[in-house]
C-alpha positions in Angstrom: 122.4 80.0 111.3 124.4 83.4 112.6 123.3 86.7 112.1 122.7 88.2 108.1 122.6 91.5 108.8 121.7 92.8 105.4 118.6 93.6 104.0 116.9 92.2 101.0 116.0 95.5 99.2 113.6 94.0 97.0 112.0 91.8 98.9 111.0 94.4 101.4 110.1 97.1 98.7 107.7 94.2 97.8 106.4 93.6 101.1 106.0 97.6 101.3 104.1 98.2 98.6 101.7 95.0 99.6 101.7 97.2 103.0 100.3 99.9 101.6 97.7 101.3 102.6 97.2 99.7 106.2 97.2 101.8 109.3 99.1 102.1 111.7 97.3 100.1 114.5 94.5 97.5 114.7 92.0 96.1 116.5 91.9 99.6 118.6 95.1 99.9 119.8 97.6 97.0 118.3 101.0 98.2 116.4 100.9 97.6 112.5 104.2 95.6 112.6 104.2 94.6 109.3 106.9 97.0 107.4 109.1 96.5 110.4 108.7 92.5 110.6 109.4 92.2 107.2 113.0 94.3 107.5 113.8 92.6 110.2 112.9 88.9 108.8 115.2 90.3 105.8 118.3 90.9 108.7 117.9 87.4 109.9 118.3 85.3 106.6 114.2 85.1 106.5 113.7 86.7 103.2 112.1 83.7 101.2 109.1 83.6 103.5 108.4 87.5 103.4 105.8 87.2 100.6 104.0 84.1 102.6 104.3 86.2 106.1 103.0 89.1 104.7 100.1 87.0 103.4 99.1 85.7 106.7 99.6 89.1 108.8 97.4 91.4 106.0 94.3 90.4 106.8 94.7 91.0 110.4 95.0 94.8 109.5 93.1 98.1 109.2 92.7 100.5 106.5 94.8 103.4 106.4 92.7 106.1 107.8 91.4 109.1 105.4 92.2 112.9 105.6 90.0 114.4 108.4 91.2 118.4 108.2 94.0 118.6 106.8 97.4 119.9 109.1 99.9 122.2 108.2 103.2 124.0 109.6 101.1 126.5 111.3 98.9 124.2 113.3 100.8 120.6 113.4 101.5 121.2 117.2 97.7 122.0 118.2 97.0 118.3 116.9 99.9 116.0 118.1 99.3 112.4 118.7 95.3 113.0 118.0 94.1 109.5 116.8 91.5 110.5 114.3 94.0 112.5 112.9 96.1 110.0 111.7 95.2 110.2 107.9 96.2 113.9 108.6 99.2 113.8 110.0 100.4 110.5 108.0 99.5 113.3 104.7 101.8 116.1 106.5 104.4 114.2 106.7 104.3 113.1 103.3 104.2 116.1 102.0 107.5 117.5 104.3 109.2 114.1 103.0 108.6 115.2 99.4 110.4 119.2 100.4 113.5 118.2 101.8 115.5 115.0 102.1 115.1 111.6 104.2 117.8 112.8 106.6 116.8 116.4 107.0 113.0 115.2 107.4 114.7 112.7 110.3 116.5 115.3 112.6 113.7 118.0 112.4 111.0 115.5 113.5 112.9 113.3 115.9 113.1 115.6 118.8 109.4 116.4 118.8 108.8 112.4 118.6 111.0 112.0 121.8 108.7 113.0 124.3 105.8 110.6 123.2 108.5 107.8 122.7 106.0 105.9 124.9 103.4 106.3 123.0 101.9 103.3 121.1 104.1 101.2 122.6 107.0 102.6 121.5 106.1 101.4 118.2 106.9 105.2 116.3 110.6 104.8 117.3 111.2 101.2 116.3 109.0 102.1 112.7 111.4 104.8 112.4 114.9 103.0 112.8 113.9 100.1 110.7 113.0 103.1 108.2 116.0 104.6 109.0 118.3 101.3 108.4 117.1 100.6 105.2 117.4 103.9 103.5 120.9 103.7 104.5 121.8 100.9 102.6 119.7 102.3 99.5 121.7 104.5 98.0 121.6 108.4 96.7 118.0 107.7 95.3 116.2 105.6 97.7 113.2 104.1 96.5 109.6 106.2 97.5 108.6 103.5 99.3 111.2 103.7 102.2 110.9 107.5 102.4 106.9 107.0 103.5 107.8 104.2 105.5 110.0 106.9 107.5 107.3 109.7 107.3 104.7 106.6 108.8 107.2 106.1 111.2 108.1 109.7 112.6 104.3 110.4 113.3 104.8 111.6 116.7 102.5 110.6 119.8 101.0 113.2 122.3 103.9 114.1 124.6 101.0 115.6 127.5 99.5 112.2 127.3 102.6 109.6 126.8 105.1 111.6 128.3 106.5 109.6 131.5 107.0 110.9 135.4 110.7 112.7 135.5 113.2 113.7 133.8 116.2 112.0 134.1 119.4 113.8 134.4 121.9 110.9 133.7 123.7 111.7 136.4 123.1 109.4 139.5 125.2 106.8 141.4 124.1 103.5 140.1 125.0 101.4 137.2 122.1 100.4 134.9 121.2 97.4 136.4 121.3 98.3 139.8 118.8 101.8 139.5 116.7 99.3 137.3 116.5 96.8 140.1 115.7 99.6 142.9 112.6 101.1 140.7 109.6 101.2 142.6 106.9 99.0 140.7 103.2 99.5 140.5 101.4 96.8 142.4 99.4 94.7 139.6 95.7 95.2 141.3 96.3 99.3 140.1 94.2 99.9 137.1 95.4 100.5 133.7 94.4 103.8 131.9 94.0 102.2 128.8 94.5 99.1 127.0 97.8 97.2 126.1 101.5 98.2 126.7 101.1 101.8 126.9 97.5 102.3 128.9 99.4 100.7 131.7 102.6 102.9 131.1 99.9 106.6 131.4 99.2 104.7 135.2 102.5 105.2 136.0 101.4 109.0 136.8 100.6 107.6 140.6 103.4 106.0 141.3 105.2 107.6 144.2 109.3 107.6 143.9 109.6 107.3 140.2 110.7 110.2 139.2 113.4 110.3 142.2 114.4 106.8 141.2 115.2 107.6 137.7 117.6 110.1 138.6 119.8 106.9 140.2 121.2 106.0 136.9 124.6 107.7 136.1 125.0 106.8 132.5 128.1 106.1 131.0 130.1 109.1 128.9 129.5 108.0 125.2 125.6 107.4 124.1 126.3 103.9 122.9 127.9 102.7 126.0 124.8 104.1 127.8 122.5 102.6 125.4 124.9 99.1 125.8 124.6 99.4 129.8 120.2 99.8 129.6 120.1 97.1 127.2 121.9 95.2 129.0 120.0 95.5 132.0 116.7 95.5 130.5 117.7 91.8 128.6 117.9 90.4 132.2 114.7 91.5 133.2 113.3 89.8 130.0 115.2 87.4 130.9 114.4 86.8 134.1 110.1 87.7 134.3 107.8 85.6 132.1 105.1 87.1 133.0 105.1 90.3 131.0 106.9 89.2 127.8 105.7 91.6 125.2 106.5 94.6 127.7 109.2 93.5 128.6 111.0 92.6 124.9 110.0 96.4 123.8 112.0 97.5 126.6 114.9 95.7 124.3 113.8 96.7 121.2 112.8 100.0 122.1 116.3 101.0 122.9 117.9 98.9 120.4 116.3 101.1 117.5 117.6 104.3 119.3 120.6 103.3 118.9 120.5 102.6 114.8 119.2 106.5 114.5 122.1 107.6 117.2 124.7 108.1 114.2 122.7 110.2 112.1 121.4 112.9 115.5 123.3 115.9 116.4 125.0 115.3 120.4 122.5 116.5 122.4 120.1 114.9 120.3 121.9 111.9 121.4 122.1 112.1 124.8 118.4 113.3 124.9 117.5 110.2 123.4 119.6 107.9 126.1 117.4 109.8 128.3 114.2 109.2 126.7 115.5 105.5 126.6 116.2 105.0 129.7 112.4 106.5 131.0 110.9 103.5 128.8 112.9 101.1 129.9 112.1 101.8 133.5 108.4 102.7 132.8 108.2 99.5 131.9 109.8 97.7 134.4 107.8 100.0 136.8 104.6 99.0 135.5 104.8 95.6 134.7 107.8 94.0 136.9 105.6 93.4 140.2 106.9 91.8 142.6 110.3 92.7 142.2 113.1 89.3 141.6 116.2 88.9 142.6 117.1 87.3 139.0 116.1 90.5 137.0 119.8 91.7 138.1 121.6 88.5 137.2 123.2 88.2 133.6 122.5 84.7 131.9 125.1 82.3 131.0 125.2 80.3 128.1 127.2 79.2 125.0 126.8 81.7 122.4 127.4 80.1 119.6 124.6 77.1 120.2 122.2 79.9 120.2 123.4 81.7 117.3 123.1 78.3 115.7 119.7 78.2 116.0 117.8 81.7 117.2 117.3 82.8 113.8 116.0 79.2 112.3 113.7 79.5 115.0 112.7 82.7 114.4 111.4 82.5 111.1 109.5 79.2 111.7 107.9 80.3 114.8 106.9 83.5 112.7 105.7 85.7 115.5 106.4 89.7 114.8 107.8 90.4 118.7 109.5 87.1 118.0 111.5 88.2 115.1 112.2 91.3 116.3 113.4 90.5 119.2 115.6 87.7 117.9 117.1 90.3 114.7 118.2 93.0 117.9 119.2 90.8 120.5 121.9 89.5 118.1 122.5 92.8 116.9 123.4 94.0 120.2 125.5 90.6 121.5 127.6 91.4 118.5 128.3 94.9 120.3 128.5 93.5 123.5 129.2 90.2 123.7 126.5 89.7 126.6 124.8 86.6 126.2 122.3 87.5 128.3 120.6 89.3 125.1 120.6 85.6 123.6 119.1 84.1 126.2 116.3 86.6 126.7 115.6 86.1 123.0 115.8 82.0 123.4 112.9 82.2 126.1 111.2 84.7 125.2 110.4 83.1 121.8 108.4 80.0 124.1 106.4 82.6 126.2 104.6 84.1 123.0 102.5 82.1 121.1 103.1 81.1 117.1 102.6 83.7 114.4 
């Protein structure tokens, strides 16, 4: 089976509305990736088994959390990213959604999401262009549902506290792949400041040489051959390292939503977002890739179409949320690029994660 790519709009404003009222992590600190599972099981041909996935994941959620205080334009930056403000902010952005439309609402909130593009695992961002994709194919009068899935989505994490070392200038002497393989990495005995994906990206702050380092990459002119060149490279580390696979595929998927909201940001929006991009992707290879291996700067070789064959089949059986993710961009971006390295990365990482 070959990549859909198309969405089942009622199928996921059924799963949606079945969603409601979950929030936006679990068990402490795990992403909610129900609404964005469901698009993307949609994308890959999966839509029969949304209602029965959605049964199974539901129960592993929270509750959506309640109003605390109550935010509004004159405050909103004093409590970015707080966690017990959640109900708050989810409220706010509700209530900005309902003043203006979904596109407006998109390009006033995603610059103050970039900084904290880390945060939560880079979850916000990938909520967000899943969001983003669907109300795009809805029409002139897309349904409520997809409008709060966008205001859950653009939520935006603490930049003081998620914000990475540096800031790239795009501007070095090395290809992607090259300034990605010539990171320094954090030796794996270094404690984590917190748990999962993005308590080990805050213990990045000791690193020595990361900042320098990330200044290496000279991007490519256009934003979407940069974001083809990182995705790229990031696919061989996945790739490549086993040993890290849930950091490692959001340092795919992470940049592979950037590049659905690209079309809609203003340039410099753009190019800040590469940026941004770029600091995640080598966060996380800084963080998790230790030791360094020669094969995280080798592309994969393979027949395409054998994978295409059978990724998405596989996919949907297997069931897990990274796993169909994954699977739904990695074929996105081979159709872009034609690396099959992306295919590959999607093929093993599926057998490193276990079933849904």
């Amino acid at each position: 089976m070959s990549t859909v790519n198309s969405v089942d709009v009622d199928t996921l404003l059924d799963a949606l509305e079945r969603l409601q009222g979950t929030g936006p992590e679990f068990d402490g600190f795990l992403a909610n990736h129900g609404p964005m599972a469901a698009e993307a099981l949609t994308r890959i041909g999966g839509a029969a088994v949304v209602p029965r996935w959605v049964d199974h994941y539901l129960p592993r959620l929270d509750a959506a959390p309640e109003v605390v205080k109550g935010i509004g334009d004159h405050d909103w930056p004093e409590h970015l990213g707080q966690e017990r403000l959640f109900g708050d902010w989810t409220a706010y952005l509700r209530r900005q959604a309902a003043e203006t439309d979904w596109r407006t609402l998109l390009r006033r909130w995603w610059p103050r999401l970039l900084p904290g593009l880390a945060a939560s695992a880079t979850h916000g961002v990938i909520r967000t262009a899943h969001a983003v994709r669907s109300l795009q194919v809805a029409g002139d009068t897309p349904d409520q549902l997809l409008i709060d899935e966008l205001a859950q989505g653009l939520v935006p994490g603490r930049p003081e506290a998620e914000t990475l070392p540096g800031r790239p200038q795009l501007t070095g002497t090395l290809a992607a792949v090259e300034a990605t393989r010539q990171l320094p990495r954090m030796d794996a005995a270094t404690p984590s400041d917190g748990p999962g994906v993005s308590g080990r990206l805050r213990a990045l702050r000791g690193l020595d040489g990361l900042p320098e380092a990330y200044d290496a990459w000279i991007a490519p002119p256009t934003p979407d051959e940069a974001l083809d060149e990182l995705i790229g490279a990031a696919a061989r580390v996945l790739a490549a390292r086993p040993d890290a696979p849930i950091a490692f595929c959001h340092a795919v998927t992470a940049p592979a939503a950037v590049r659905l909201v690209l079309p809609l940001l203003a340039p410099d929006q753009q190019r800040a977002s590469v940026a941004a991009s770029w600091q995640v992707v080598g966060g996380i290879v800084a963080a998790f890739a230790y030791p360094r291996i020669e094969a995280e700067a080798l592309a994969a070789e393979a027949d395409p179409d054998v994978l295409l064959a059978e990724l998405n089949g596989r996919a949907i059986e297997h069931g897990d949320e990274h796993v169909i993710k994954l699977t739904e961009a990695a074929e996105r971006e081979f159709a872009r690029s034609g690396d099959p390295t992306l295919l590959v990365a999607a093929d093993r990482f599926r057998d490193r994660v276990p079933r849904g």
